[in-house]
C-alpha positions as CSV (number, residue, x, y, z in Angstrom):
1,X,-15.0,-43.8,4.9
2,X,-15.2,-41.7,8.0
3,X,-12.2,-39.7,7.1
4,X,-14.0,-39.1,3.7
5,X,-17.0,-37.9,5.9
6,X,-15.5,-35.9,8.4
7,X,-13.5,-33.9,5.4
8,X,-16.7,-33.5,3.5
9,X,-18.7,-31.9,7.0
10,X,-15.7,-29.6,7.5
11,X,-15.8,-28.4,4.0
12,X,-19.5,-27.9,4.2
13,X,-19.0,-25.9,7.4
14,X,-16.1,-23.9,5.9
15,X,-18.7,-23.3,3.1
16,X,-21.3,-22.2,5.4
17,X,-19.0,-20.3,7.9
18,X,-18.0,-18.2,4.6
19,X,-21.4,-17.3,3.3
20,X,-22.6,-16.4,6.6
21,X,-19.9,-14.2,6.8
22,X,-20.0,-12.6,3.8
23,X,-23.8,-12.3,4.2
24,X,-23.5,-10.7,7.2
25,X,-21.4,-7.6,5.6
26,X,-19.0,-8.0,8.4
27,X,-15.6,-7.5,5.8
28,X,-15.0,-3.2,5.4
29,X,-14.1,-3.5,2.0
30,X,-13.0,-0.1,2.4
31,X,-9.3,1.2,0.8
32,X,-8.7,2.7,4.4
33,X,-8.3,-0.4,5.9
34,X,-6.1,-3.2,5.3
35,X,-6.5,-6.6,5.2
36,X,-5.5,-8.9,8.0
37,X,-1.8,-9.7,7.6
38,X,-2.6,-13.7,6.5
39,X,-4.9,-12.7,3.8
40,X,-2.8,-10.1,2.5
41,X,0.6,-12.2,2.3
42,X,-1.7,-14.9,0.3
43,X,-2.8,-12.1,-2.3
44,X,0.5,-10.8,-2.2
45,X,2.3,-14.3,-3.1
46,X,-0.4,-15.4,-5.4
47,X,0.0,-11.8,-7.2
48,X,3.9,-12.5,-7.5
49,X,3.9,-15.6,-8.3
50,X,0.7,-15.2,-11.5
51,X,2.2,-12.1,-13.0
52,X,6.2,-14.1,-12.7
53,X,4.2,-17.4,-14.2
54,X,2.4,-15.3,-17.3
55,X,5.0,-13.1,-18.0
56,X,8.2,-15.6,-18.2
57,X,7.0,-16.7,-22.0
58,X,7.2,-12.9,-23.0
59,X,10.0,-12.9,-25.7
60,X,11.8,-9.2,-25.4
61,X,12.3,-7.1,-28.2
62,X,15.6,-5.8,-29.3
63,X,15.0,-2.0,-28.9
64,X,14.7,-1.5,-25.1
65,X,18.2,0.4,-25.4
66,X,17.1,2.5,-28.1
67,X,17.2,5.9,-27.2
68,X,13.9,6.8,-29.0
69,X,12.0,4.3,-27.7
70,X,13.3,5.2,-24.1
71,X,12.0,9.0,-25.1
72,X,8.4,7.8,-25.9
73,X,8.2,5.9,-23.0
74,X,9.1,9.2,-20.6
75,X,6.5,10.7,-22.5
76,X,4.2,7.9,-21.5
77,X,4.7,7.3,-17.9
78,X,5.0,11.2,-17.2
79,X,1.1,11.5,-18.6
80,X,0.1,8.0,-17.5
81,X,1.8,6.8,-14.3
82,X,3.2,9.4,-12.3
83,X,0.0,9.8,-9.9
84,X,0.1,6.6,-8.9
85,X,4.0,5.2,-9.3
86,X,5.5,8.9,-8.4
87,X,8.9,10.5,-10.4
88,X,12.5,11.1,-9.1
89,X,11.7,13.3,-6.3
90,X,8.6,13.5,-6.2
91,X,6.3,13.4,-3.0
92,X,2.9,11.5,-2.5
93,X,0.5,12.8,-5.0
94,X,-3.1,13.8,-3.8
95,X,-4.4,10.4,-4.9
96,X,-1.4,7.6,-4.0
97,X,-1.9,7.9,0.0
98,X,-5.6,6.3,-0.7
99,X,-4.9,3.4,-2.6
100,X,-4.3,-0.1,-1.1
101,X,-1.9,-1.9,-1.8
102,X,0.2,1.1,-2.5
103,X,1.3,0.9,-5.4
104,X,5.4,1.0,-6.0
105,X,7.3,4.0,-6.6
106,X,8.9,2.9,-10.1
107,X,11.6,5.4,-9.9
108,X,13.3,4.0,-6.7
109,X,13.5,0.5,-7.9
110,X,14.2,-1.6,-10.7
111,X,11.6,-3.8,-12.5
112,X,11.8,-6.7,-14.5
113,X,10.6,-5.9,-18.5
114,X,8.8,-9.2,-19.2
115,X,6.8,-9.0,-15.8
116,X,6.2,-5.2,-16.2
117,X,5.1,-5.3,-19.8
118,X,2.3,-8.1,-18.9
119,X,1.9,-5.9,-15.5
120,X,1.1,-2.4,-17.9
121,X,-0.6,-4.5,-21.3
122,X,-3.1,-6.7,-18.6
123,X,-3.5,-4.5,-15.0
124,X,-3.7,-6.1,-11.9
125,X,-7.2,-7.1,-10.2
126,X,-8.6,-5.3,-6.7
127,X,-5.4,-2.6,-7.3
128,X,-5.3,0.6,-9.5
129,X,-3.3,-0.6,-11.9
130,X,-5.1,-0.4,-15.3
131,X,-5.0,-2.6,-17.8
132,X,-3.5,-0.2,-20.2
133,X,-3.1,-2.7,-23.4
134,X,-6.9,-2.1,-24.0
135,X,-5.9,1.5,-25.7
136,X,-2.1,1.1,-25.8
137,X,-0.6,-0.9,-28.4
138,X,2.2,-3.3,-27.6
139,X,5.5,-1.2,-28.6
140,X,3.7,2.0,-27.2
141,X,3.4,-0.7,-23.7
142,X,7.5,-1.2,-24.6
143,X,8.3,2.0,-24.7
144,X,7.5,2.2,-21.0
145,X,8.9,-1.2,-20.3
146,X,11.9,0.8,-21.7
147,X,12.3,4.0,-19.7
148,X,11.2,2.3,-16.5
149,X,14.8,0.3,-16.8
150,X,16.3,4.0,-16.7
151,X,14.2,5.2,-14.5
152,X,15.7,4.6,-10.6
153,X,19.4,6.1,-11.9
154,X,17.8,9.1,-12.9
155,X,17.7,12.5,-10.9
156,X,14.9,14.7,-10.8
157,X,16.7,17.1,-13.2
158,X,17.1,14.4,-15.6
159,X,13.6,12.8,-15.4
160,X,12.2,16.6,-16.1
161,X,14.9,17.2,-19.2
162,X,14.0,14.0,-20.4
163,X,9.9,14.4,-19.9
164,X,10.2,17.9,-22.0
165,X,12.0,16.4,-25.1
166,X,9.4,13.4,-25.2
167,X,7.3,13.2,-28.4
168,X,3.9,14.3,-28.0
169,X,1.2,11.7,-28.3
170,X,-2.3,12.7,-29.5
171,X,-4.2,10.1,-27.2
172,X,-2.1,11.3,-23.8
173,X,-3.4,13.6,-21.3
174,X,-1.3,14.8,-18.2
175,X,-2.2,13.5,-15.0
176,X,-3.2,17.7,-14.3
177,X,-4.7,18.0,-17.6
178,X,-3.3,21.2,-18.0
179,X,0.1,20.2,-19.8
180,X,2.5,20.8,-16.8
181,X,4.4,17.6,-17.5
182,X,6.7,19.3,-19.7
183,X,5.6,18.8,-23.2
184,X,3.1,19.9,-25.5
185,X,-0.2,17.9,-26.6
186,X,-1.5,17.9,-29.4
187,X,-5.4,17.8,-30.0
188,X,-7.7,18.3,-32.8
């Protein structure tokens, strides 16, 4: 019974020891400075391991080789994602150096489809990764999924030839806003 007691007092003092630390606004919650090294490996294994656990039920469709469905998704990620996950050769946008974690650069690496699709459709919590299945249907989300599996063998050249022969999408704005990723918008 003492061991019961003894565990109970050290969970109560864990429990106090946090809300007095929190209370005390101590934690910079700022994106300028990182979290201690423990806390960040935690939220970095417990991100890994959530998205691998949701997304490993995700059945894949048959058309990630299609090369229309590749094309929509270079129009996607060129207007959506580049800010944030960069292109071939392209340097640090204005806005990547100030996020933490930092998020990947998709064109240097590969990805798997199941966990990226659940990645683009859901977002990812206390990152800048939006949740982009709230305005993006799911083969739109595919079509990504699809061109981001091309994406690291490509050269900057290719990416850009690519970007300029993408549909355009009436709900898609640039990351400028001014239509310098290569294609046309069209608004009414």
């Amino acid at each position: 019974m003492t061991l019961v007691k003894s565990a109970l007092l050290l969970l109560l003092l864990a429990i106090l020891g946090a809300g007095i630390f929190i209370g005390s606004g101590a934690y910079n919650p700022g994106a300028d400075s990182p979290h201690w090294k423990l806390t960040y490996t935690l939220m970095q294994a417990a991100r890994e391991r959530s998205v691998e656990h949701h997304a490993s039920a995700i059945a894949l469709p048959a058309n990630l080789d299609d090369p229309d469905v590749i094309l929509k998704g270079a129009g996607q990620y060129a207007a959506m994602c580049t800010s944030c996950h960069l292109a071939p050769g392209m340097r640090d946008t204005e806005l990547r150096p100030g996020l933490y974690p930092k998020p990947p650069n998709l064109s240097k690496g590969s990805v798997d489809p199941r966990e990226a699709f659940w990645v683009i459709k859901h977002g990812l919590k206390m990152s800048a990764m939006p949740a982009w299945g709230t305005s993006h249907d799911d083969p739109t989300i595919w079509s990504m999924v699809a061109f981001l599996k091309k994406l690291p063998s490509m050269t900057p050249a290719q990416y850009k030839e690519m970007v300029a022969k993408a549909p355009p999408d009436d709900d898609m704005e640039p990351a400028d806003g001014n239509g310098s990723d290569g294609h046309t918008h069209v608004h009414e």
